[in-house]
C-alpha positions as a printed NumPy array, in Angstrom:
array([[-12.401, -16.531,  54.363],
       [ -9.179, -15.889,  55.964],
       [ -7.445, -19.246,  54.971],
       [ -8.631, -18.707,  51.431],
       [ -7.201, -15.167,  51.498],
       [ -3.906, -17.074,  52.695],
       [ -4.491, -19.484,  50.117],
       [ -4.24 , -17.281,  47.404],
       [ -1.278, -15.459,  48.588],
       [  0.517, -18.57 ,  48.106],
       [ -0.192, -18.936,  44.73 ],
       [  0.755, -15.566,  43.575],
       [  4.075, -16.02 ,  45.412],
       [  5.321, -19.989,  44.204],
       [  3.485, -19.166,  40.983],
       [  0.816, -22.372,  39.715],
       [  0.875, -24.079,  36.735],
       [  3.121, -26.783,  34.252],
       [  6.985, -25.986,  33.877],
       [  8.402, -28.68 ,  31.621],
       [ 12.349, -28.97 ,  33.126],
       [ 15.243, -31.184,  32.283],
       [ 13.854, -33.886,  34.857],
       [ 10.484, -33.805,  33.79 ],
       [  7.311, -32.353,  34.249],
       [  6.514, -29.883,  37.011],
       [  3.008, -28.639,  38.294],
       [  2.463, -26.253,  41.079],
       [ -1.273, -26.368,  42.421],
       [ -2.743, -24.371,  44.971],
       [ -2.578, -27.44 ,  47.55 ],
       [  0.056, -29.363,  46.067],
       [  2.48 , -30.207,  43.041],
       [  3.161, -33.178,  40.716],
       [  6.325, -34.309,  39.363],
       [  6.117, -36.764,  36.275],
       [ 10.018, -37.617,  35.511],
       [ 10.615, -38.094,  31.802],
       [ 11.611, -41.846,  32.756],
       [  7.932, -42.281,  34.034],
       [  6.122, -41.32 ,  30.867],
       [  5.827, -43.911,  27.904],
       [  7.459, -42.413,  24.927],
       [  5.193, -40.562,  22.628],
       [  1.75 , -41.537,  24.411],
       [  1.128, -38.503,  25.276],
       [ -2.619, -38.195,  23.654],
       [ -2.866, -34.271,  21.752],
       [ -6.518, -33.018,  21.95 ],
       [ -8.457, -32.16 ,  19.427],
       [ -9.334, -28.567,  21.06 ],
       [ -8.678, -26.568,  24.457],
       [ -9.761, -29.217,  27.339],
       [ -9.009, -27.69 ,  30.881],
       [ -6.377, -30.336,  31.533],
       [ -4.757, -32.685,  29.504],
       [ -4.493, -36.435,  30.814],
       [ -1.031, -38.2  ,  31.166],
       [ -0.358, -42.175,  31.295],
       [  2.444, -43.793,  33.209],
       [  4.902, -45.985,  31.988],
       [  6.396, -46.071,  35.315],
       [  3.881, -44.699,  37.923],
       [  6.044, -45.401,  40.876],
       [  8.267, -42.497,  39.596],
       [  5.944, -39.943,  39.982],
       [  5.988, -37.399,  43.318],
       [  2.608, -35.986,  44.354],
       [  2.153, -34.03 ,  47.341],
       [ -0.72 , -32.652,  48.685],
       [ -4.186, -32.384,  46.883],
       [ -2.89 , -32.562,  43.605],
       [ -4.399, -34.5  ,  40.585],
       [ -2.352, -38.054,  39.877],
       [ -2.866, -37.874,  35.754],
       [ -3.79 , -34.69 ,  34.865],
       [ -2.047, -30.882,  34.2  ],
       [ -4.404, -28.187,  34.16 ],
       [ -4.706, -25.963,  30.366],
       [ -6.332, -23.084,  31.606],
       [ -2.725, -20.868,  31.394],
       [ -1.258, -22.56 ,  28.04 ],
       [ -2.108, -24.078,  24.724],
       [ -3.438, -27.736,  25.477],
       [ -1.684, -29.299,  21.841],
       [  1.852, -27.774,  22.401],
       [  2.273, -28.836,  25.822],
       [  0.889, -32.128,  24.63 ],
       [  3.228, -32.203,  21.451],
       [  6.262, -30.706,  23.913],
       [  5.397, -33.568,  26.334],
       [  5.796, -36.093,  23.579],
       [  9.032, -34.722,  21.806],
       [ 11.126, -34.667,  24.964],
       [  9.581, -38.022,  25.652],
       [ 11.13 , -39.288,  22.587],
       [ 14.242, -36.992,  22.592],
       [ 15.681, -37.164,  25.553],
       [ 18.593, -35.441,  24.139],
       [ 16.936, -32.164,  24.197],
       [ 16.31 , -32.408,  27.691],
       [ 19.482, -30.831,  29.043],
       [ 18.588, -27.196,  27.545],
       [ 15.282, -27.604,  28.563],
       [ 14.532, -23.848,  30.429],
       [ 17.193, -21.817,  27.655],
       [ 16.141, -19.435,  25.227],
       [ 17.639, -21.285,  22.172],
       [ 15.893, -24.588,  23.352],
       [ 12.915, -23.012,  23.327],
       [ 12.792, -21.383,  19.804],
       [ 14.544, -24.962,  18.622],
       [ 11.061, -26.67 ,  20.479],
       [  8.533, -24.068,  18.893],
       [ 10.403, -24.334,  15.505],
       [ 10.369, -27.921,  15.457],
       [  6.719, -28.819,  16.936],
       [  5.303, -25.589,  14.546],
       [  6.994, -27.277,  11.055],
       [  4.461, -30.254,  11.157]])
């Protein structure tokens, strides 16, 4: 009981979940993170599901790019925190616009992203 107690003090203070940043895609898990770079996805592959699955699978274009430490899942991010089909279509558009990548994390990216994945 004690190491779970520790456990989840650990997660409250690094905080879990996907952050997409300007080098790629970030997960924090309870045992471990993933980093996907952007240059290790295939450009728009990532698959958008038809509802809320708890995670949301990714495919490698370059699998030898990606960091994973600890107990964390090779191909999938977990949904249970955030919309499964924005990530998905927010995955895919910096995938294909790496231009946008740079002001990934700023307010103005952000309402640019939602703007621009919302007007399909």
């Amino acid at each position: 009981m004690p190491i779970l107690a520790a456990l989840l003090v650990v997660a409250a203070w690094r905080g879990l979940g996907v952050q997409l940043r300007q080098d790629g895609v970030h997960v924090r898990y309870v045992l471990g993170f993933l980093i996907v770079p952007w240059e290790a996805m295939p450009a728009g592959h990532t698959h958008r599901p038809a509802d809320q699955p708890p995670t949301l699978r990714l495919g490698y274009a370059r699998p030898e790019l990606v960091q994973r430490r600890g107990r964390a899942p090779a191909g999938t991010l977990p949904t249970d925190s955030i919309d499964a089909q924005f990530l998905a279509d927010a995955i895919r558009h910096y995938a294909l616009h790496p231009e946008h990548r740079a002001a990934i994390g700023t307010e103005r990216e952000h309402q640019r992203l939602h703007e621009a994945l919302t007007d399909r």
